[in-house]
N, C-alpha and C positions, 0 to 999 in steps of 0.2 A: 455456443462455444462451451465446451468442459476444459475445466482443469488440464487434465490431460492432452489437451489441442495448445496449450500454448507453451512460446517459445522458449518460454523458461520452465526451470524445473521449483515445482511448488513441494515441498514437505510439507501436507496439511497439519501433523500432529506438532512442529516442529512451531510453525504459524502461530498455529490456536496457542501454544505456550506463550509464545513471545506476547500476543494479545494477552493472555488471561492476566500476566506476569506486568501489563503496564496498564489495564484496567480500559482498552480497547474494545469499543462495542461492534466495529465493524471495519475491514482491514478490505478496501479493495483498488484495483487496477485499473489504469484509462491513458487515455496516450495510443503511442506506437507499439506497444506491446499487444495490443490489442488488433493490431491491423496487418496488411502484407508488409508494408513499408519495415517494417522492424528487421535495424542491423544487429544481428546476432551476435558481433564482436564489439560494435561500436555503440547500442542503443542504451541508456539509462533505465529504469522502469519507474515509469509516474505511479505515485500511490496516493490515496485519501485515506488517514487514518480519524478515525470517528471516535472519539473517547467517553468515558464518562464524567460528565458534569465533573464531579468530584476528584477526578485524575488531572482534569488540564489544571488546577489550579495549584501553584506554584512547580508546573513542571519547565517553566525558565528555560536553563540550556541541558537538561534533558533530552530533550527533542533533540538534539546533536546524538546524544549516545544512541536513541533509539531508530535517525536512521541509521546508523551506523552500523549495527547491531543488523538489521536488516536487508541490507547492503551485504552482510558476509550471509545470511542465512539464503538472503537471491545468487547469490555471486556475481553483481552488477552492481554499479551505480545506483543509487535508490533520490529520486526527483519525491521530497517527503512533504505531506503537508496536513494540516488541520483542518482544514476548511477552504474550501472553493472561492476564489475570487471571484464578486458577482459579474463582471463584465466576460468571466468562460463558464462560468457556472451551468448557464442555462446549456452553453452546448456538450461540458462532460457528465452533466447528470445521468443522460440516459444514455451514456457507453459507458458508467461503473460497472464494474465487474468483480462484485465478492468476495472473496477468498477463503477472508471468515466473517463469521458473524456469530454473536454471543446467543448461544440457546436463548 
């Protein structure tokens, strides 16, 4: 799957800012957006945002602004998180899907 196959519309250069701008090493996709089941009107979009070391700390209730922030730049619902809960972990690993990633 590209960029371009899925159900939402991604502005890469648009992404990479909002990453660079909150020190995001890798911004990607998993869920229903990724599969047929996805409601176009109704569906949220799950995200794993991966940061670095040095950003999560005292980012508090930041994390509000920036899904938020995200949420208007998908035009959906944005389901936002840090880190995978180990008990779905093992099954969203291998349907991440990239968006960005830090050169």
């Amino acid at each position: 799957m590209s960029v371009s196959e899925l159900p939402i519309r991604i502005d890469r250069e648009r992404i990479a800012a909002f990453c660079r701008e909150r020190g995001i090493l890798r911004l990607s996709l998993f869920g229903s957006v990724l599969r047929d089941d996805f409601d176009a009107v109704r569906s949220g979009v799950d995200v794993l945002a991966e940061y670095e070391p040095e950003s999560l700390k005292g980012l508090g209730w930041d994390i509000i602004v920036h899904r938020e922030a995200l949420s208007h730049l998908l035009g959906r619902t944005v389901d936002y998180c840090t880190r995978l809960h180990p008990l779905i972990a093992a099954r969203v690993r291998h349907q991440l899907f990239p968006i960005y990633e830090r050169p």
